[in-house]
NULO-532126 format. One record per residue: residue in one letter; x, y, z of N, C-alpha, C in turn. Coordinates in steps of 0.05 Angstrom, whole numbers, plus 5000, padded with zeros to 4 digits. Each point is the difference from the previous one (the first is absolute). Layout:
N
aXYZXYZXYZ
...
***
This chain:
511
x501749765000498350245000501750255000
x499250224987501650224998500050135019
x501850195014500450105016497950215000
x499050204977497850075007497249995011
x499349684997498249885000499549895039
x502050095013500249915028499550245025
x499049935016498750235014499849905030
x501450295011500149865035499550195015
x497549965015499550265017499749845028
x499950165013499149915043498350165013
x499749915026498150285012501949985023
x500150095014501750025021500249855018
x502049975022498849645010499350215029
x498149805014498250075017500849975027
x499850185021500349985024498849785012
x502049735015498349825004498049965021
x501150165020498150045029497550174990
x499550174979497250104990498049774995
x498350185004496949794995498950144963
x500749804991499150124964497250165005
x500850224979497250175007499550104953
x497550135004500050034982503150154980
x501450205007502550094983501749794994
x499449795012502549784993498649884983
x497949934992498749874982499550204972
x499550305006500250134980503349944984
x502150065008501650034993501349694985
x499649765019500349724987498350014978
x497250054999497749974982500650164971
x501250185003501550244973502149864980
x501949805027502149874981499049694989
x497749965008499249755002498750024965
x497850235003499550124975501549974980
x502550145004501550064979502249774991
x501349835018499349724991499349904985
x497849955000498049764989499550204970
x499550215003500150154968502949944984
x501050055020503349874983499449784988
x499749835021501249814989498049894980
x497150124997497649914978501050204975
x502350245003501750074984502249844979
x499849785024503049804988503250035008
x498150225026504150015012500049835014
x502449855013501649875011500150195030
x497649935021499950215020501749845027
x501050255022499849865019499250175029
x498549985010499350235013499849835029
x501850225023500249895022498750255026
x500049795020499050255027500349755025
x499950145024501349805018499950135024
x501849975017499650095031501750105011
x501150225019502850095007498949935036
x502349815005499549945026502049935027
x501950264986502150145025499150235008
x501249995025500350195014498750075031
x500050245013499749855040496750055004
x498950104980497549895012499049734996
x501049924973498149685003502049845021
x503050145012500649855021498950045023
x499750255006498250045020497149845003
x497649964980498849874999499949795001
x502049874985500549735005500649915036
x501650185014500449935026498350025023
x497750164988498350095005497749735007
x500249864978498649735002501649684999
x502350105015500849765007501549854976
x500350144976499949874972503750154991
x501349774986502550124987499450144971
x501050254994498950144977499149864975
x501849874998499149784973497749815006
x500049975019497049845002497250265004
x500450175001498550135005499450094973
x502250044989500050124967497949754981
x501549735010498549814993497350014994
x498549985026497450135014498450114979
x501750305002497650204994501150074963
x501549864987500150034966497449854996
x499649785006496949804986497950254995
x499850255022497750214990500150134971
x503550024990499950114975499649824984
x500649765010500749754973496949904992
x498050065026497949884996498650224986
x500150235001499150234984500350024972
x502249904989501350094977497749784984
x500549765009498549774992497050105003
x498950045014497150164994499350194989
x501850264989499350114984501149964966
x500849675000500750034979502750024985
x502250095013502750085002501449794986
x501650074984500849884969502550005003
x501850005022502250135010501749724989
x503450074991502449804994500549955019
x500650175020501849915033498350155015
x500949955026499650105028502649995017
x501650234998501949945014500250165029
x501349835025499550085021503250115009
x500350225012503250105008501149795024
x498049875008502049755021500549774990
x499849924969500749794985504150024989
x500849815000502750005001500550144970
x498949964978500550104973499950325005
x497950155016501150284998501650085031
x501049945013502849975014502250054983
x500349844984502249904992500450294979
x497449984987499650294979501150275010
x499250085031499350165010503450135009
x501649675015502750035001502550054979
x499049904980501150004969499550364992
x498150125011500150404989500749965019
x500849965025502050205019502549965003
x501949824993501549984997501450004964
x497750044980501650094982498950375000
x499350135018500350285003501550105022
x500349845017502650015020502150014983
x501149844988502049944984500750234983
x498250164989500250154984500950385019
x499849965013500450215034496850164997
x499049905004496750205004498649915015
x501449755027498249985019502649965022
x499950225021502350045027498549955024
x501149985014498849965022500950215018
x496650155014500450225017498449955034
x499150314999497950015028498250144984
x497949925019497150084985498350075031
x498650274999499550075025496850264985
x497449905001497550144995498849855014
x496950124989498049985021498449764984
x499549775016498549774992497949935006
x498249884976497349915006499449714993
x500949925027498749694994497649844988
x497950164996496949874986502449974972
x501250284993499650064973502949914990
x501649895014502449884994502350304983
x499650235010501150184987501550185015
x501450144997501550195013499650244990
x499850275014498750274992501650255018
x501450164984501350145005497850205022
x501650155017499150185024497150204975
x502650074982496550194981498449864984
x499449745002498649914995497149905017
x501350085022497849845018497250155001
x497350005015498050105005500150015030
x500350245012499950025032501649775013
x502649864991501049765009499549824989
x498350034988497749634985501149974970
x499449735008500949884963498050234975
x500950114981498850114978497949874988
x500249754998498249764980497649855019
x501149955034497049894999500350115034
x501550195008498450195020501049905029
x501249714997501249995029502350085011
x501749955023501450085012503149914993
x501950124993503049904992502150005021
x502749854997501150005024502750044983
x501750165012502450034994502249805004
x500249894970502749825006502450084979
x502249775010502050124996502349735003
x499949854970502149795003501850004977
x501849795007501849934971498249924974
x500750094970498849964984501350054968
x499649724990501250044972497650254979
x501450054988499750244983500350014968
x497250034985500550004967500450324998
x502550024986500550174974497750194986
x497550045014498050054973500850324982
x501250115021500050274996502450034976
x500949745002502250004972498449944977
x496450004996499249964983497950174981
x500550175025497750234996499150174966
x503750034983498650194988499949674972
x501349925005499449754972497149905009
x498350005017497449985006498650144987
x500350285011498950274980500249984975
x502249854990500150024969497749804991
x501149765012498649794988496750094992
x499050125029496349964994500350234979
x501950215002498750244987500949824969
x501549804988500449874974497849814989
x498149995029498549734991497350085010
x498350094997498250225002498249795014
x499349724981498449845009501349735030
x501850115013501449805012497750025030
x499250235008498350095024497550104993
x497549835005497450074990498249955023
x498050175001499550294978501350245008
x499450144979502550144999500450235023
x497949985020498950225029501949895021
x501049754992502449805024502150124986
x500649954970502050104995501750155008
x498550354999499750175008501450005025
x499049905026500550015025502449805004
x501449804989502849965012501550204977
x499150084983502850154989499950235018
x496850125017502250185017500349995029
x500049734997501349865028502649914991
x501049984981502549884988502150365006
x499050114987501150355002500550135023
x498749885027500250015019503049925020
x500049794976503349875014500149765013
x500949754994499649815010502649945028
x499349865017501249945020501749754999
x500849935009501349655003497749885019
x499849714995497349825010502249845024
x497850025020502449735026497149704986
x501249814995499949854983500649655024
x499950105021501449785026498150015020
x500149905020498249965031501049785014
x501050155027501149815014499149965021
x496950025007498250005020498149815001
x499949914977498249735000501849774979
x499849825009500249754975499249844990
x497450084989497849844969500750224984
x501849824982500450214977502749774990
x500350214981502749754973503150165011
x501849805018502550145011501550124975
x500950195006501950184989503149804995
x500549974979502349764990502150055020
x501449895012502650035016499050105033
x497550144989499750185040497349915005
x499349815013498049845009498950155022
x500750135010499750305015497450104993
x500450084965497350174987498449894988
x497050115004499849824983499050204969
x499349934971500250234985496450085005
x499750214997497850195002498549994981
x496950005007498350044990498850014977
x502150234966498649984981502549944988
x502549995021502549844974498849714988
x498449935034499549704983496949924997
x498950184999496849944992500350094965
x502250184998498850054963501949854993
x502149875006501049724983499049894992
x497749985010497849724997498849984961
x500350304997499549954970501949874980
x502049975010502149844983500649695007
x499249975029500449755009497849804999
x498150174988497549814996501749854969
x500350134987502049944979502549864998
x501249875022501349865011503250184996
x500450234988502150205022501449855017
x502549995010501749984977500549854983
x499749685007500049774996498950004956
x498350115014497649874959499749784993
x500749815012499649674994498749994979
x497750115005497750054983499350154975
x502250174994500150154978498250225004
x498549975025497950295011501350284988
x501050065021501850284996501150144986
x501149794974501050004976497150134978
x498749835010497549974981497350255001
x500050075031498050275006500750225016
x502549975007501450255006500850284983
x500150244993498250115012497850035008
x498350105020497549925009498250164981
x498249914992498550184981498250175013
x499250015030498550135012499349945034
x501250085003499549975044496950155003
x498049925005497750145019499749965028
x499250255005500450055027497650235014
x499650005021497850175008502750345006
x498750214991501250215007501150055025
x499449845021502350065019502549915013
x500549884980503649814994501250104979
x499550194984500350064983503050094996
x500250165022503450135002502549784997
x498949745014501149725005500549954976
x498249984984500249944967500750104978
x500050285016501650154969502350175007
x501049985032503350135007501649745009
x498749855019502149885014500149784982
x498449854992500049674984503350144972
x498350184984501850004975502150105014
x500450195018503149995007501949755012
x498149865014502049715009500849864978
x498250014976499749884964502250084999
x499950314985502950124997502949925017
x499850005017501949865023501649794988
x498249805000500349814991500349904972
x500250164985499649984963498349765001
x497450125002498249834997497850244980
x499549934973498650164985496350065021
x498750264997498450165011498149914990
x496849895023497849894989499350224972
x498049894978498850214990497850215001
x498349895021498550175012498349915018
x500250245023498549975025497750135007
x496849945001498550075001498449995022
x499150265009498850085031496650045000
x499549805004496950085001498950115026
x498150095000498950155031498749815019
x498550105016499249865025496649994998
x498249865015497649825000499550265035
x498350204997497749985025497849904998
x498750015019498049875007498150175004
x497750004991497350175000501150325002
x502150084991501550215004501950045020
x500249775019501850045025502049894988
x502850065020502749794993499349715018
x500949864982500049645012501750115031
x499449925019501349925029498549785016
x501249824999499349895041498050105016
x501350295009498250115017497150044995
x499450054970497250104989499049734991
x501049825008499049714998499150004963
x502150064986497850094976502249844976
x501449835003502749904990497749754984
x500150084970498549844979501549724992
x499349775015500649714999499649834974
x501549934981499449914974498049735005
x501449885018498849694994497150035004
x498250145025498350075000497850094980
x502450274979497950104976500449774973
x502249795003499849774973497149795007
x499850025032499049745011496250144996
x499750275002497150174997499850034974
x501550084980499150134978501749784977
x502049845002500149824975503650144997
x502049804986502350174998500650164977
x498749934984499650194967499550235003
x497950015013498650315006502250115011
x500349945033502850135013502650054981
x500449874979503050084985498250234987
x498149924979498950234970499550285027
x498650035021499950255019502250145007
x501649835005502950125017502050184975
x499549894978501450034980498350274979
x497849965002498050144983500150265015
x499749995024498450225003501450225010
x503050115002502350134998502950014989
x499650244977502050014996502949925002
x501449834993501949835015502950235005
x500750025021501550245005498750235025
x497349964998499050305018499349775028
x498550165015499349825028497350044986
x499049865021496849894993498449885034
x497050034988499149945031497449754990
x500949905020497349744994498449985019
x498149954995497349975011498049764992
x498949875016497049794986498550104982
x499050195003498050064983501650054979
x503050104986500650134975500949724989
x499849795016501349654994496949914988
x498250065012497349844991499650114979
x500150285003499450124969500949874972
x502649975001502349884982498849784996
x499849835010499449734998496950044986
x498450125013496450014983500250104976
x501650274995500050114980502049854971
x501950035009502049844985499649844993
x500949815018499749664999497849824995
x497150055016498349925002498350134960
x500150215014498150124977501949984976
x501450114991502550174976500449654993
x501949945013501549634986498649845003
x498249925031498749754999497450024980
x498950144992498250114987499549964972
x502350134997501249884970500049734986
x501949925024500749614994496849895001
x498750115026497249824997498450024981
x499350294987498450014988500649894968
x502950084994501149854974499749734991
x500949775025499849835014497649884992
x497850075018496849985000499349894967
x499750334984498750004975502149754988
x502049954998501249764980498849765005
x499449925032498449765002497950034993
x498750235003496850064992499949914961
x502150174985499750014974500849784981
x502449915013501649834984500149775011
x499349905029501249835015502949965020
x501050274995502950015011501249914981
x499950044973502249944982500850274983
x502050055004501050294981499449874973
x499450144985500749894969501350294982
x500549924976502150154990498550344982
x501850145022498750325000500049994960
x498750294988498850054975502150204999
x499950244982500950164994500150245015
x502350145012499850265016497950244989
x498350015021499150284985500850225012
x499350235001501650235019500450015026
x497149885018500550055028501549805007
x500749804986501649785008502550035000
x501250164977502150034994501250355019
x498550165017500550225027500349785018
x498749725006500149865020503649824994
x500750004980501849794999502350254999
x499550104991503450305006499450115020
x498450035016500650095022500949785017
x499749765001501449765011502550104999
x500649964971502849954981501950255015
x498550295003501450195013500150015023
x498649945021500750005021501249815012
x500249734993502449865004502350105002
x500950064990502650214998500750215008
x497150205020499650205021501049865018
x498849735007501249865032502149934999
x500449954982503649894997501850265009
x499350234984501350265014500450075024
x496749935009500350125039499549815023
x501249724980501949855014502150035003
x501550034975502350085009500650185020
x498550245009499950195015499749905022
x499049745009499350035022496850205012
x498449964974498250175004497649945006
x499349865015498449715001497050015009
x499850305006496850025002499350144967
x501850124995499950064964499449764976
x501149855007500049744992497349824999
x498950035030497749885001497350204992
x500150174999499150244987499449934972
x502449974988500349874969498049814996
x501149795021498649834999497249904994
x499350185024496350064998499150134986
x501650214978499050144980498949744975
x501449865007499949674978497149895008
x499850015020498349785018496550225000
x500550264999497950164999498850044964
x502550004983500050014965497449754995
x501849705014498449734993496950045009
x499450165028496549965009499150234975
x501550164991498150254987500249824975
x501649874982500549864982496449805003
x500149945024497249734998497450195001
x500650335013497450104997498350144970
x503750084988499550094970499749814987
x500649744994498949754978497849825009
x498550025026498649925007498649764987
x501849805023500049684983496749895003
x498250125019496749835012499350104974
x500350314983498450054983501349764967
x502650015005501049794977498649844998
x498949855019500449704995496849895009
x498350294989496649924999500850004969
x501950014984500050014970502249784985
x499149834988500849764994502450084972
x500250224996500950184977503350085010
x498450085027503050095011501749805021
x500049714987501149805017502850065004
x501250044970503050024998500350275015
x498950155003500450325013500649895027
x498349905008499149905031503049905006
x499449764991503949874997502050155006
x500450234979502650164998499950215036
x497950105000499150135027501249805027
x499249695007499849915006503849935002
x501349964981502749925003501750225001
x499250204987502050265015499250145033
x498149945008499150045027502049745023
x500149784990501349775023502250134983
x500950014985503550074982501250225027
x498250244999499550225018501749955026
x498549855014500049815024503149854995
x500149844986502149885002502750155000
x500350204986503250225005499150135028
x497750095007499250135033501549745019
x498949804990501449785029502750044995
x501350024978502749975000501450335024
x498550144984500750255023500249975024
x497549915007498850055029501949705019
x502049904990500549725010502750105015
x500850154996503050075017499050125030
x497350174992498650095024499049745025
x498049974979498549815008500149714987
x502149875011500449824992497549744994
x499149935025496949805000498050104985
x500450254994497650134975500049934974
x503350064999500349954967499349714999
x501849825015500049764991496449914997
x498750095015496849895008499850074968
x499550214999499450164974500849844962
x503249905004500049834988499249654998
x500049875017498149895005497149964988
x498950165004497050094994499450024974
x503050174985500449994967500449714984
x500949825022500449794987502849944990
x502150145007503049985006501750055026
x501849824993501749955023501250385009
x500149975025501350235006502950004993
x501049715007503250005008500550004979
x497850074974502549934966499550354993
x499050085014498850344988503150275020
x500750044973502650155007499250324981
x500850215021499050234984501750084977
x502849945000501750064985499849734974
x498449825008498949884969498050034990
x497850065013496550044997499250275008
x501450165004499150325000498750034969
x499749864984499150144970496649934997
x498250134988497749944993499149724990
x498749855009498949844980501149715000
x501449965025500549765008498349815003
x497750005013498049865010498849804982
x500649785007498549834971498249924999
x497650034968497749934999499749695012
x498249905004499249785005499649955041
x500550205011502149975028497550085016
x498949755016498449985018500750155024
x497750165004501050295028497549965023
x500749955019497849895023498250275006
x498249975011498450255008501450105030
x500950355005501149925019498250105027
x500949875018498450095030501450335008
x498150135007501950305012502649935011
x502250134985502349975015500650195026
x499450215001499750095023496450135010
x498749875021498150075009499950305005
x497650085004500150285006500749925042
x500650225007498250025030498850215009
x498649925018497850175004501650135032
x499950265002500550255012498249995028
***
């Protein structure tokens, strides 16, 4: 396969002591998407996400319950693993930072950037916040309190190895300002280049206060910190350094890191400068999508208001939950969810707009023909607005896919899916087929309407995976032989091809 043809994105790997809440499923659910379009593209995908599970709170927790970190880590990964698997998650790996393959990864960049003199060992003495695993200079603080989530910091002050970053500062500046599309959208952009102008510092990159974490090669003393070895994880899912596998060789550069906007700095100063460090070539692009409130509030604990996935796959179906999450904001801005704007989606859209469609198309072929397509007549005009607008908008989604544009996309989508009901209200098949004249008419109506349907499932299948496939199915072909990058063209569907009547694919509910 050509090197063009191969495509590797991640979402970020997950704090393992968190309880998955909806942003982790947005953000898995985006790459999961884009995936599965790949690879119904014909790339050669491999898309990973996983768990970061150093550092002194999950030791603290762990001690907390009697438990050694790794068994605790043990424990509480099944919540992501069992998640990913319920909504569907199409994922190559799952890699976890207490697995020996990214150790070994993690020791392999510090000692070939040691080597190179850009990691010394110093003292490191600010103000720390244990929830938040961070350190925050005196003008950073809020009345004493951590900046980010408002609690109380304590001044420490130990030995600590130290990255070089500030030796990277202005070849940073160059880079994004050379590569316009490397930081998206372009409102993030924006804000590290003038956090970059600001002046970068050297990172303490060590901790010698707790020990769950990957030792520092030679000084078992430290252990390495936080995001030296949580963003390795994108190369060591790739088997870094080793490649046994030809991974690294094969999807390195990364074609796209997604991430929720507030790691963002992590991903576009400190990761590519340890890259650089290390002559290790710079992902190609890192994309920051916004954050999920709730009925307009911010998700917290305290407001008891923290939106539980398994709950909304286990109430409302997991199709709906991906086509909502994905549909109904801009991918990039924050967004707020609510029940009622979820029911809507699903009645309006789904229920009414697609299931609607399929049934009623569906319906009349058993009604007219028996469920047998037979072979369409000659295009007449409205047929032929119905088949270029297919033909063109195919190739709209392909665009703001590429973008990453994915409520645009489904947008497209339904512009297809809204063309086909107006298509059945303008040729109006009940009035055809009181006339024995217009059999062949009836026919041609009848097979460009399921034809219709059949490129819609191909769309709608990276989303909604159990849709499409139902959908094909129902047409009377295999899902697993239907590839968009061979059957994106008009007029595949073959006469003769028994199509079952279908049952509502999505029910309405009632409010």
């Amino acid at each position: 396969m050509s090197d063009d043809k191969r495509f590797y994105l991640t979402t970020p790997i997950y704090y393992v002591n968190d309880v998955p809440h909806i942003g982790h499923a947005y953000t898995t659910l985006a790459c999961d998407v884009m995936a599965r379009y790949k690879r119904a593209r014909g790339y050669e995908v491999f898309f990973a996400t996983g768990t970061d599970e150093h550092g002194q709170k999950v030791e603290k927790a762990a001690h907390a319950k009697g438990e050694t970190p790794l068994e605790l880590a043990d424990r509480v990964v099944k919540r992501f693993q069992a998640l990913w698997e319920k909504l569907n998650i199409s994922n190559t790996d799952f890699i976890r930072t207490s697995q020996e393959r990214h150790k070994q990864a993690v020791q392999k960049m510090f000692r070939t950037i040691e080597a190179k003199g850009d990691i010394y060992l110093g003292e490191y003495e600010d103000w720390y916040c244990t929830p938040c695993e961070t350190f925050w200079t005196e003008t950073n603080l809020l009345d004493g309190n951590c900046p980010d989530c408002g609690r109380p910091t304590d001044k420490l002050k130990e030995e600590s190895y130290f990255f070089r970053m500030s030796k990277y500062q202005e070849q940073m500046l160059a880079h994004i300002e050379a590569n316009p599309d490397f930081i998206q959208p372009k409102t993030r952009r924006n804000e590290i280049l003038s956090f970059l102008r600001e002046g970068l510092r050297d990172l303490s990159i060590s901790r010698t206060t707790f020990s769950w974490g990957i030792p520092v090669p030679d000084n078992e003393k430290h252990v390495i910190y936080v995001w030296f070895d949580a963003l390795t994880n994108y190369i060591s899912t790739l088997g870094y350094p080793n490649d046994s596998d030809g991974n690294f060789n094969k999807f390195w550069p990364c074609d796209v890191h997604v991430i929720g906007k507030d790691i963002l700095r992590f991903h576009t100063v400190y990761w590519p400068t340890f890259l650089l460090a290390a002559g290790i070539p710079l992902p190609k692009k890192v994309f920051a999508h916004g954050w999920w409130t709730v009925e307009g509030q911010k998700m917290s604990k305290s407001l008891a208001n923290v939106v539980e996935p398994n709950m909304l796959i286990d109430k409302y179906g997991v199709d709906a939950i991906r086509y909502f999450l994905l549909r109904e904001v801009p991918f990039g801005l924050d967004g707020d969810f609510s029940h009622s704007a979820l029911v809507h989606r699903i009645n309006s859209d789904l229920a009414n707009d697609l299931g609607n469609l399929v049934s009623r198309s569906t319906a009349m072929l058993s009604k007219y023909f028996k469920g047998e397509l037979t072979t369409p007549g000659e295009a007449t005009d409205i047929d032929k607005v119905l088949q270029d607008k297919f033909i063109r908008q195919i190739g709209v989604v392909d665009e703001q896919m590429e973008a990453l544009a994915f409520n645009k996309a489904l947008q497209s989508i339904w512009e297809l899916v809204r063309a086909a009901n107006k298509y059945i209200d303008d040729s109006a098949p009940w009035t055809l087929a009181k006339d024995d004249n217009q059999r062949e008419r009836l026919g041609t109506v009848m097979y460009n309407l399921l034809e219709a349907i059949r490129l819609i499932s191909l769309l709608v299948t990276p989303f909604m995976p159990e849709t499409g496939a139902k959908i094909c199915t129902i047409l009377g072909i295999d899902p697993k032989d239907q590839q968009l990058d061979k059957h994106d063209t008009w007029g595949l569907l073959q006469p003769g091809t028994m199509v079952e009547k279908a049952a509502p694919l999505f029910p309405r509910i009632e409010t």
